[in-house]
MARMAR-356342 format. One record per atom (N, C-alpha, C): z, x negated, y negated; atom name; residue number from 1. Coordinates in Angstrom, 3 decimals, always signed. Each point is the difference from the previous one (the first is absolute). Layout:
N
{{Z X Y} "CA" NUM}
...
END
This chain:
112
{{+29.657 +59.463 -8.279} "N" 1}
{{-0.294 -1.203 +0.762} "CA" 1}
{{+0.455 -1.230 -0.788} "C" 1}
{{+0.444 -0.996 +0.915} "N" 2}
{{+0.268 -1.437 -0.432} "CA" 2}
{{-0.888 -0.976 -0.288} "C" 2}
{{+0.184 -0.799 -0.511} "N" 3}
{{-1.121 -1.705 +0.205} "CA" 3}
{{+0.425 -0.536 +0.959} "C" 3}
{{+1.063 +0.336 +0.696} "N" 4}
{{+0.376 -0.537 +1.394} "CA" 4}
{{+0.866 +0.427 +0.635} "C" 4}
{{+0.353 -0.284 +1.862} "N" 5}
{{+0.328 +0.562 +0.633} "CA" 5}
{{+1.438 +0.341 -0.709} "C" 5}
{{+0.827 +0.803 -0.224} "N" 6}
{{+1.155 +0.275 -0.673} "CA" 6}
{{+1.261 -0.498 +0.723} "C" 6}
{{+0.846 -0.523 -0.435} "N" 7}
{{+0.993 -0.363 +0.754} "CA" 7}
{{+1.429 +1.309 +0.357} "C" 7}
{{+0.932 -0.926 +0.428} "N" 8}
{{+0.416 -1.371 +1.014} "CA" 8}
{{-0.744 -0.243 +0.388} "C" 8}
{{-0.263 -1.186 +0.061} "N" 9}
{{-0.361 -0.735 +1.522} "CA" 9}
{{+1.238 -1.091 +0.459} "C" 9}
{{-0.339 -0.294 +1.393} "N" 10}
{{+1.344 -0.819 +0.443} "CA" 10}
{{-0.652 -1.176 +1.087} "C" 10}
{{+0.684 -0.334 +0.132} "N" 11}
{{-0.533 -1.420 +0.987} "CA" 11}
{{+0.403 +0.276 +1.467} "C" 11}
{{-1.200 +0.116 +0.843} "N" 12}
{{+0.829 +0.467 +1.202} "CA" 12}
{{-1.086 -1.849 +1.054} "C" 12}
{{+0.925 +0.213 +0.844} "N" 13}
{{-0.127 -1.410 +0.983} "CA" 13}
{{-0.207 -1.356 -0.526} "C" 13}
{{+1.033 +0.062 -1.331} "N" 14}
{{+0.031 -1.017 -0.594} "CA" 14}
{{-1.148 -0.732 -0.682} "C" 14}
{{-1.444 +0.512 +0.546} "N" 15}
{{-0.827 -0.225 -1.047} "CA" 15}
{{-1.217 +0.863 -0.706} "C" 15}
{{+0.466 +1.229 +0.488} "N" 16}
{{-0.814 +1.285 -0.214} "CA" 16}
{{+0.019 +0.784 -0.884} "C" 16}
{{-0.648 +0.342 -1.107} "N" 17}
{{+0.666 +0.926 -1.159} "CA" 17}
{{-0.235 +1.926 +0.303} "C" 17}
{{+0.216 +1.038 +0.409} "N" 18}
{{-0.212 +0.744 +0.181} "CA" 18}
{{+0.739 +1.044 -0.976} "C" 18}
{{-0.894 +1.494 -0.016} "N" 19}
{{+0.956 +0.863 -0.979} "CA" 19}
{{+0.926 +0.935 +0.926} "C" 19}
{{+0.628 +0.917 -0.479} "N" 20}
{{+0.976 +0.352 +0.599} "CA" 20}
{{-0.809 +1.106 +1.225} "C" 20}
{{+0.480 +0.690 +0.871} "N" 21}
{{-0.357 +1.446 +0.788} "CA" 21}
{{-0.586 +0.632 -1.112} "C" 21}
{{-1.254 +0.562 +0.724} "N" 22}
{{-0.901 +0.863 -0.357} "CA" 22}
{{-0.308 +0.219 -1.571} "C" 22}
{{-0.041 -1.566 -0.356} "N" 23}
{{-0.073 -0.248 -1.553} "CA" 23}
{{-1.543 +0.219 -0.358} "C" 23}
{{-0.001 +0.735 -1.551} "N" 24}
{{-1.785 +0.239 -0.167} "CA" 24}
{{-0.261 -1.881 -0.397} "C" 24}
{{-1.541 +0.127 +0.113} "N" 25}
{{-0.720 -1.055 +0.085} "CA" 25}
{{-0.660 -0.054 -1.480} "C" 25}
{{+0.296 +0.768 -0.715} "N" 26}
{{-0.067 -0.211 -1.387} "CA" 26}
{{-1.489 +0.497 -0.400} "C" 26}
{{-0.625 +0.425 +0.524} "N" 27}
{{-1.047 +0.542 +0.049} "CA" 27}
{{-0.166 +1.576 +0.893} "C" 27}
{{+1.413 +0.145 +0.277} "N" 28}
{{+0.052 +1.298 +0.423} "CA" 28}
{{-0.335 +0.575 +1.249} "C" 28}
{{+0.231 -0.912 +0.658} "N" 29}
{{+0.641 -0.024 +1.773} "CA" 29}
{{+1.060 -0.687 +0.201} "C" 29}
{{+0.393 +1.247 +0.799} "N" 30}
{{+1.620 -0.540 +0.350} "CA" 30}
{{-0.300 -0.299 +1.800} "C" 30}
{{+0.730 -0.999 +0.055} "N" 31}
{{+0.168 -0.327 +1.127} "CA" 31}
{{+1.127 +0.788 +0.955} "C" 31}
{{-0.299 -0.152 +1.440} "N" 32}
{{+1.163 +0.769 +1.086} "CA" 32}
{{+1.305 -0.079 -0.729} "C" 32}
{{+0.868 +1.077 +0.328} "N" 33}
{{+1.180 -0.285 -0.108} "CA" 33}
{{+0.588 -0.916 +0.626} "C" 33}
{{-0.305 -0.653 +0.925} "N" 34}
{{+0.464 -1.125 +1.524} "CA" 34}
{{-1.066 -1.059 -0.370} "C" 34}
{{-0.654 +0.121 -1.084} "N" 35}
{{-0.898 -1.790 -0.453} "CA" 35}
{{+0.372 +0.164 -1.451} "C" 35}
{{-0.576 -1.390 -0.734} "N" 36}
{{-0.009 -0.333 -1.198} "CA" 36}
{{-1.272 -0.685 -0.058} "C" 36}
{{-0.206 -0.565 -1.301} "N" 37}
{{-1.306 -0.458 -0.551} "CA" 37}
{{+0.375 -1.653 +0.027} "C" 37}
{{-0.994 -1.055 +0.313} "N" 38}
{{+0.516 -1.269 +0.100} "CA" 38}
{{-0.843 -0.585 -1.124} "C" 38}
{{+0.887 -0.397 -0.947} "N" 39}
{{-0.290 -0.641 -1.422} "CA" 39}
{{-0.511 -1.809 +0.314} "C" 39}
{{+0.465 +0.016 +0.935} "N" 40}
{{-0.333 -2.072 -0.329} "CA" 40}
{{+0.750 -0.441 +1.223} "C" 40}
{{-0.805 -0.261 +0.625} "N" 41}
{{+0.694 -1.149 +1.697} "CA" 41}
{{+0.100 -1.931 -0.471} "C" 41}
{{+0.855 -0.250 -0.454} "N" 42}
{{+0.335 -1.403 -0.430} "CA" 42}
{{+0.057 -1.034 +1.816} "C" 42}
{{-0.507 +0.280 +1.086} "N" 43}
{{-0.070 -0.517 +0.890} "CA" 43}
{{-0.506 -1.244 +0.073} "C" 43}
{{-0.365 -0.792 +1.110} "N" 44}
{{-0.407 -0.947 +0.433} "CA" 44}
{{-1.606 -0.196 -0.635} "C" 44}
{{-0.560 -0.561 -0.593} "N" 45}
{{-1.366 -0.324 -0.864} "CA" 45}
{{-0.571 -1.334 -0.242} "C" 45}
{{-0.810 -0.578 +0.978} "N" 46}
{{-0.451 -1.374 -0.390} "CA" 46}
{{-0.846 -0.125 -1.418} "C" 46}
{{+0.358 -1.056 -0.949} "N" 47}
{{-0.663 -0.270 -1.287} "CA" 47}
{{-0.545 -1.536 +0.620} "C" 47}
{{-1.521 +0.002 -0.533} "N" 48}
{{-0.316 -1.500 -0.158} "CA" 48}
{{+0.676 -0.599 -1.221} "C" 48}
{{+0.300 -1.333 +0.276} "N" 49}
{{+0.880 -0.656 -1.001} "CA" 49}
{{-0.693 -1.121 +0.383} "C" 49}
{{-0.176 -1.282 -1.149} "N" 50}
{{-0.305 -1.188 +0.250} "CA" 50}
{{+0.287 -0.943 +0.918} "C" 50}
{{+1.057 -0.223 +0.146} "N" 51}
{{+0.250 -0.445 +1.477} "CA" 51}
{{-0.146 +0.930 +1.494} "C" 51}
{{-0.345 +1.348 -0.284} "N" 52}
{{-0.266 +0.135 +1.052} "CA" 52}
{{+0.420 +1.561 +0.155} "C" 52}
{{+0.032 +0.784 +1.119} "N" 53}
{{+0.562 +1.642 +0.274} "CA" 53}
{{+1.557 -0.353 -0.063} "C" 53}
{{+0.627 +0.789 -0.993} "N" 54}
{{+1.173 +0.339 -0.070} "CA" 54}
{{+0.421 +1.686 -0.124} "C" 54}
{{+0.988 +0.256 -0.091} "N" 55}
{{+0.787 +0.909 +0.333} "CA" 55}
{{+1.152 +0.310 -0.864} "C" 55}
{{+0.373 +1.159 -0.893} "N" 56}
{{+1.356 +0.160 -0.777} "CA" 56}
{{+1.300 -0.277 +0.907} "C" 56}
{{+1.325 -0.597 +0.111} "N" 57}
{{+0.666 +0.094 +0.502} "CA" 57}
{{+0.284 +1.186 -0.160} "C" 57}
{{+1.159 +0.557 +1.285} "N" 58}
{{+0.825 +1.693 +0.400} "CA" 58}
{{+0.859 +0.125 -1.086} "C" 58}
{{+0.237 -0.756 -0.927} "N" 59}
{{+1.250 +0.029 -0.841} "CA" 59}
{{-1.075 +0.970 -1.664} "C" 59}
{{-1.044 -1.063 -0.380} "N" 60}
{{-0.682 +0.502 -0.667} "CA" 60}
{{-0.738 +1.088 +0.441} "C" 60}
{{-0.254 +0.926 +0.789} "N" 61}
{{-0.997 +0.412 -0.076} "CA" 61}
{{+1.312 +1.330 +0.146} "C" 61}
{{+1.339 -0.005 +0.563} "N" 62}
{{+0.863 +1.072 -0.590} "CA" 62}
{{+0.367 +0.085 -1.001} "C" 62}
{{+0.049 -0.725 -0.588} "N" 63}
{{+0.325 -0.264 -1.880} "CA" 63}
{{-1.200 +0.870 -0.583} "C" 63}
{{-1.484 -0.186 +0.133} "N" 64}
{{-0.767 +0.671 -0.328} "CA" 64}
{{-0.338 +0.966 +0.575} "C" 64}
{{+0.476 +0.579 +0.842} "N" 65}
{{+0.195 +1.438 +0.527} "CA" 65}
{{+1.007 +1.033 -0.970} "C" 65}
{{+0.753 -1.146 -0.382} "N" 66}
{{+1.682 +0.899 -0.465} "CA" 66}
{{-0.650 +0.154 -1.753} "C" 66}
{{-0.744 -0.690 -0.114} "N" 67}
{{-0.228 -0.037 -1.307} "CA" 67}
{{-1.721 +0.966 -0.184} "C" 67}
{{-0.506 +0.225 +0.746} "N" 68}
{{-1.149 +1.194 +0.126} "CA" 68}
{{+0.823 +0.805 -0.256} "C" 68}
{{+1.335 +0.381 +1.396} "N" 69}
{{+0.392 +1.777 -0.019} "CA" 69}
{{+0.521 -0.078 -1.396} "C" 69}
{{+0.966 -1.041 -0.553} "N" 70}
{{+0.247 +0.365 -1.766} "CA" 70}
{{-0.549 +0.234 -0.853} "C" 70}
{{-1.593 +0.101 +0.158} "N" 71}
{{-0.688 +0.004 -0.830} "CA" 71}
{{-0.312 +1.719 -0.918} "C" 71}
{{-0.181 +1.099 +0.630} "N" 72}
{{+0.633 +1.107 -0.490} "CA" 72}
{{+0.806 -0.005 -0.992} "C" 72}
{{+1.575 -0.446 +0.659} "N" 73}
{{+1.005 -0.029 -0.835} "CA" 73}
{{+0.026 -0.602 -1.251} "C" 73}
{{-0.939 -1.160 +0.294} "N" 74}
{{+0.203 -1.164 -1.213} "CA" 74}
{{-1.109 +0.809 -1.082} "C" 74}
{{-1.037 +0.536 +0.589} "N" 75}
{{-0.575 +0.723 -1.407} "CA" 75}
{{+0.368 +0.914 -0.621} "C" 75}
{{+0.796 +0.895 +0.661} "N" 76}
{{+0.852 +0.839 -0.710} "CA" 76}
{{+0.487 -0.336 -1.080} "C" 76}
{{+1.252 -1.141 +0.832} "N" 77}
{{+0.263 -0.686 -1.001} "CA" 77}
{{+0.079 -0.363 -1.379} "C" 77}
{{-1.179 -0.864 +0.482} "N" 78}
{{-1.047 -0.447 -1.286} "CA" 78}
{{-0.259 +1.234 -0.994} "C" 78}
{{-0.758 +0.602 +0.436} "N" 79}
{{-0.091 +1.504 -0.671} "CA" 79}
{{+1.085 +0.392 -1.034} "C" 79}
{{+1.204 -0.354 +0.632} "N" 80}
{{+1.199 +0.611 -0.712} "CA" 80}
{{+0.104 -1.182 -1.456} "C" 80}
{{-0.083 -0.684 +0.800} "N" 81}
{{+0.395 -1.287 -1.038} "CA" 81}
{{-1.054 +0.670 -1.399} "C" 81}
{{-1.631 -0.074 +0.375} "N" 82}
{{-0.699 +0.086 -0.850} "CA" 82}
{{+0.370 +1.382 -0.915} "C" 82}
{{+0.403 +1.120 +0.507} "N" 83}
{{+0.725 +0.570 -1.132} "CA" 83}
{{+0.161 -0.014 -0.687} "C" 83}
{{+1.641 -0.749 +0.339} "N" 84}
{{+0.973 -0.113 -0.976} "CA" 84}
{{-0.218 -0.669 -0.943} "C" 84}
{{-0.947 -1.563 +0.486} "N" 85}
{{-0.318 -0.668 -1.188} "CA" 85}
{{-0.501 +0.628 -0.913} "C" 85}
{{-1.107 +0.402 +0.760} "N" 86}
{{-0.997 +1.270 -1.364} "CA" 86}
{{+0.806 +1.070 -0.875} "C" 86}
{{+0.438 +0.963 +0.707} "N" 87}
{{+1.129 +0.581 -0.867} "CA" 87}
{{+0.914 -0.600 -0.961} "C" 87}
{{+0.616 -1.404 +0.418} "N" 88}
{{+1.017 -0.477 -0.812} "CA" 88}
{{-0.831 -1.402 -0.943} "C" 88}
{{-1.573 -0.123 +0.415} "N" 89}
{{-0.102 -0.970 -1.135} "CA" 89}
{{-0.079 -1.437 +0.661} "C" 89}
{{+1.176 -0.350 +1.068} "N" 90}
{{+0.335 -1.523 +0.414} "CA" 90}
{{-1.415 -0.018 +0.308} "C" 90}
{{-0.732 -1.240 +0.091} "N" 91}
{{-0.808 -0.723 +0.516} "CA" 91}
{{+0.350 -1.415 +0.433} "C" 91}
{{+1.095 -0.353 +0.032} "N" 92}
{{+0.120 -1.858 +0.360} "CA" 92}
{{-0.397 -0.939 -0.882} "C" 92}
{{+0.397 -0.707 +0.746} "N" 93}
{{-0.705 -1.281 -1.165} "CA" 93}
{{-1.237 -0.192 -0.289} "C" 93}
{{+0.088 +0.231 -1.184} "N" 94}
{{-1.521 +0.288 -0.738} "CA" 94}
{{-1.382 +0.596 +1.133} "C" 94}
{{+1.093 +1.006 +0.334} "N" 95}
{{-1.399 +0.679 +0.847} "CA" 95}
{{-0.060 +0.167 +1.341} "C" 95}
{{+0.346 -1.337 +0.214} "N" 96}
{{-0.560 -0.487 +1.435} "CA" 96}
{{+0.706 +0.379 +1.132} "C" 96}
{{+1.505 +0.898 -0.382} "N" 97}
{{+0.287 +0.618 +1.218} "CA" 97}
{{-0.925 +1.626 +0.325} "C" 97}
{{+0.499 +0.492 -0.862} "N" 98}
{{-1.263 +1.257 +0.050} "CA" 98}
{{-1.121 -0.173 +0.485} "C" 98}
{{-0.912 -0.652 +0.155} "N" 99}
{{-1.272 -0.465 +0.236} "CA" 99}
{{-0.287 -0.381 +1.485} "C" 99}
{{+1.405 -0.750 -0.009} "N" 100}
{{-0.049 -0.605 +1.979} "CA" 100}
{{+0.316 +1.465 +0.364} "C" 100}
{{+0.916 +0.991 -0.292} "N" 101}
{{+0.621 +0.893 +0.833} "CA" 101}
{{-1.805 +1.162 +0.041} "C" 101}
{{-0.590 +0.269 -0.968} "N" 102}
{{-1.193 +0.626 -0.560} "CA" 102}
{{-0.756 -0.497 +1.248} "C" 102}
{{-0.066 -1.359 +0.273} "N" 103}
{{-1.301 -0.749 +0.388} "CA" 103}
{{-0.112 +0.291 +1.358} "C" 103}
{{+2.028 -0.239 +0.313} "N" 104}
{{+0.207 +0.548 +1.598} "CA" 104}
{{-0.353 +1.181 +0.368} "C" 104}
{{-0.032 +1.115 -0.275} "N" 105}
{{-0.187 +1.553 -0.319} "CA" 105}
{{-1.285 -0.277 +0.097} "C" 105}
{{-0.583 -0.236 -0.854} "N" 106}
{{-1.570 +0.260 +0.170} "CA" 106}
{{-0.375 -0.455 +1.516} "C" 106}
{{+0.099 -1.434 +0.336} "N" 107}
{{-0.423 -0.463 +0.881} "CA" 107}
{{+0.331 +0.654 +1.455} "C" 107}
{{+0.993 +1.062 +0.145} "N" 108}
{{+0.666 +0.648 +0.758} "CA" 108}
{{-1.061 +1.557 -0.303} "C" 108}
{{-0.357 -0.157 -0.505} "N" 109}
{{-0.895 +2.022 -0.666} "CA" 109}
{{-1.040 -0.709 +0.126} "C" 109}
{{-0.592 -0.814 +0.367} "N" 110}
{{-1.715 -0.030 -0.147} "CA" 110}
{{-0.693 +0.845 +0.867} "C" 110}
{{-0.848 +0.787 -1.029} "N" 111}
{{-0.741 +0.527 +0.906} "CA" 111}
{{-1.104 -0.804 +0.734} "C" 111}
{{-0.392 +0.810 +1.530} "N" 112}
{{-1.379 -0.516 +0.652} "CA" 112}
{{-1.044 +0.347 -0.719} "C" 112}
END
């Protein structure tokens, strides 16, 4: 089992993050072969704001759709990165790259 739903995921109706056909749910149900699991609906959402009910524009709220479904990928990623550093020693400048890439990772693995 995962700490989370396992990827791909992909962006379907421009603001929907879903995983692929009959992808497990990371906890060990798999969904239909003819459905997927829906990770994050970036849709239409009123926020109170000081002046008043507003709304994300359609532009942002696909940007943060596209950047949920990357999110998988990007920890991988990350993952990889943290490696190599470790294996090879690099840490960045005085530290502080290792640490952001560490910090991201963690914050991505937290457990409930």
């Amino acid at each position: 089992m995962t700490t989370h739903t396992p990827g791909p995921w992909e962006v379907l109706n421009e603001t929907e993050v879903f995983t692929g056909l009959g992808a497990d749910s990371g906890d060990g149900v798999k969904a239909l072969p003819s459905d997927g699991w829906m990770i994050a609906d970036c849709g239409d959402c009123v926020t109170f704001t000081e002046i008043g009910p507003a709304e994300l524009g359609r532009d942002l709220r696909k940007a943060n759709a596209r950047l949920i479904a990357a999110a998988p990928d990007l920890l991988e990623a990350l993952e990889g990165v943290e490696r190599l550093c470790s294996q090879s020693g690099y840490i960045g400048v005085n530290g502080q790259y290792l640490k952001v890439v560490r910090a991201a990772i963690a914050k991505a693995r937290v457990k409930p």
